[in-house]
C-alpha positions as CSV (number, residue, x, y, z in Angstrom):
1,X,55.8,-46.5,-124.7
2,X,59.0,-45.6,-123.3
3,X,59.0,-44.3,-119.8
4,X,61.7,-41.2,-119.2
5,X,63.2,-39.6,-115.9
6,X,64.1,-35.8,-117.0
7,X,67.1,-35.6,-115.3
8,X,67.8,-31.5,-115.4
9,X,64.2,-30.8,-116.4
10,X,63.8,-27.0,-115.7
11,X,67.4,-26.4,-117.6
12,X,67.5,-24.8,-121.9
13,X,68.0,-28.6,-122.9
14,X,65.9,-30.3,-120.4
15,X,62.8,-28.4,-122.0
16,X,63.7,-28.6,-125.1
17,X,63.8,-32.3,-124.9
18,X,60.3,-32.2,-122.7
19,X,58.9,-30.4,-126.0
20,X,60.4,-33.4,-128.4
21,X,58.7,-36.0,-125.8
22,X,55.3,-34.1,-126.1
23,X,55.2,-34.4,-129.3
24,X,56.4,-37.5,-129.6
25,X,53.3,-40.8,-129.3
26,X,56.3,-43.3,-128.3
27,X,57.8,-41.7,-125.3
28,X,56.6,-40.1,-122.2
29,X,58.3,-38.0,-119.6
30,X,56.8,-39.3,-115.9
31,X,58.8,-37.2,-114.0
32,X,61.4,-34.9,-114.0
33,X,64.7,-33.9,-111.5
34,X,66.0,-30.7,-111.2
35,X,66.8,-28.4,-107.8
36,X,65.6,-25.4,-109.5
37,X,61.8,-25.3,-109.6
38,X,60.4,-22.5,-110.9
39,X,59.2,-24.1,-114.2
40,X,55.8,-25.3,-115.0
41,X,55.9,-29.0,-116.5
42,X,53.6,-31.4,-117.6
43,X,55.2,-34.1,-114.9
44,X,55.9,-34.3,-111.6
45,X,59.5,-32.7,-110.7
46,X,61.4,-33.9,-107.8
47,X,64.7,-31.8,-106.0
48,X,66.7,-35.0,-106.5
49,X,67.0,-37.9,-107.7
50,X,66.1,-40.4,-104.1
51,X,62.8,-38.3,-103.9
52,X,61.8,-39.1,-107.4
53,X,59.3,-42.5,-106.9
54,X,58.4,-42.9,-110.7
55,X,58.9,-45.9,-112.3
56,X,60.8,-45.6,-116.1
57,X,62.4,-47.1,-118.3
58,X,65.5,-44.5,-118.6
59,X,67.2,-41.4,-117.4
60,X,67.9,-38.6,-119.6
61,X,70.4,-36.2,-118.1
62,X,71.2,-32.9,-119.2
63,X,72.1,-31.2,-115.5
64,X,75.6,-30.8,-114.6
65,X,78.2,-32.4,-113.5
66,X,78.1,-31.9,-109.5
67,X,74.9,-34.1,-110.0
68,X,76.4,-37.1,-112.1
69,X,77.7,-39.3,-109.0
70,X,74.4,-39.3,-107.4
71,X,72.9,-40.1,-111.1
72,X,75.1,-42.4,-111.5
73,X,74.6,-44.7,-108.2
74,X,70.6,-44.3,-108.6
75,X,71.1,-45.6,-111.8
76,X,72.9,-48.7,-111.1
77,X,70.9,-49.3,-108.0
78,X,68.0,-49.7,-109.7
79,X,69.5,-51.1,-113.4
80,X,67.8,-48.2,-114.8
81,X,69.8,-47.0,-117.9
82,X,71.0,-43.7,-118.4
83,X,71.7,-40.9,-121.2
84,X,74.6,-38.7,-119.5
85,X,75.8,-35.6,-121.4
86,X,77.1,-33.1,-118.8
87,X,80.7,-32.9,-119.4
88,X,82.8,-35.1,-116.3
89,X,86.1,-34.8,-114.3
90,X,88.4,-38.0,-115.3
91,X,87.5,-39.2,-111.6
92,X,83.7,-39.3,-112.8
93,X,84.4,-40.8,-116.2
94,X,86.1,-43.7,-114.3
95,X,83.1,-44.1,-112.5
96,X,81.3,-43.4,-115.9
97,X,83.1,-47.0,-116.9
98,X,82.3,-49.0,-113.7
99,X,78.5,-47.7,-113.7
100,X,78.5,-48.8,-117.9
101,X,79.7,-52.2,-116.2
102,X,76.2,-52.8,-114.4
103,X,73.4,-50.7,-116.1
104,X,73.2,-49.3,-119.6
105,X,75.1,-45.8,-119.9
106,X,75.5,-43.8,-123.0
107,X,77.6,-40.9,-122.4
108,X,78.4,-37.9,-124.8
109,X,79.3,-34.4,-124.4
110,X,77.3,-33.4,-127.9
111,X,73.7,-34.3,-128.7
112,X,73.5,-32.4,-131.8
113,X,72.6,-33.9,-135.0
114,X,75.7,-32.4,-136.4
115,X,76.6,-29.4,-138.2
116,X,75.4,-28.6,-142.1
117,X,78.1,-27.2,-144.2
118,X,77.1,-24.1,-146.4
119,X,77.3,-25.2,-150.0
């Protein structure tokens, strides 16, 4: 079973990818992030990322990007690796880079599973 951080929990994509985990036997959310917290969730959910004590075996991030440069040092503290879609200034994509240099990063600025041409 794979063990996921929600970073961005409480936001449109954050449930929407807590719903796809329920539902899903191989994965499991442990605990989610997110400075808003008026959302019921079937996880713990921590303000920020150095209050979050769960143990997993990636990050998820759908939040924003004034909360990517924390992400990112968490991450590479702990070797944890990270799926980062928020989009980033150039100064955090560089950073983006070093981070990908130490711990697993996939970063893109579209998750969707593309778009389905009328015939």
């Amino acid at each position: 079973m794979i063990k996921i951080i929600m970073h961005g929990c409480n936001g449109k994509m954050g449930q929407v990818i807590t719903k796809i985990a329920e539902a899903d036997s191989k994965v499991e959310i442990v605990a989610g992030v997110d400075q808003f917290q008026g959302v019921q969730n079937p996880y713990p959910v921590f303000s920020s990322m150095e209050a979050c004590d769960a143990e997993a075996d990636v990050v998820i991030d759908f939040s924003n990007a004034a909360a990517v440069d924390g992400l990112l040092d968490y991450c590479v503290n702990r070797q944890l690796p990270v799926v980062l879609v928020p989009r980033t200034s150039e100064a955090q994509l560089e950073k983006v880079e070093k981070a990908a240099e130490q711990t697993a990063v996939l970063k893109s600025a579209n998750m969707s599973m593309g778009i389905k041409s009328a015939d």
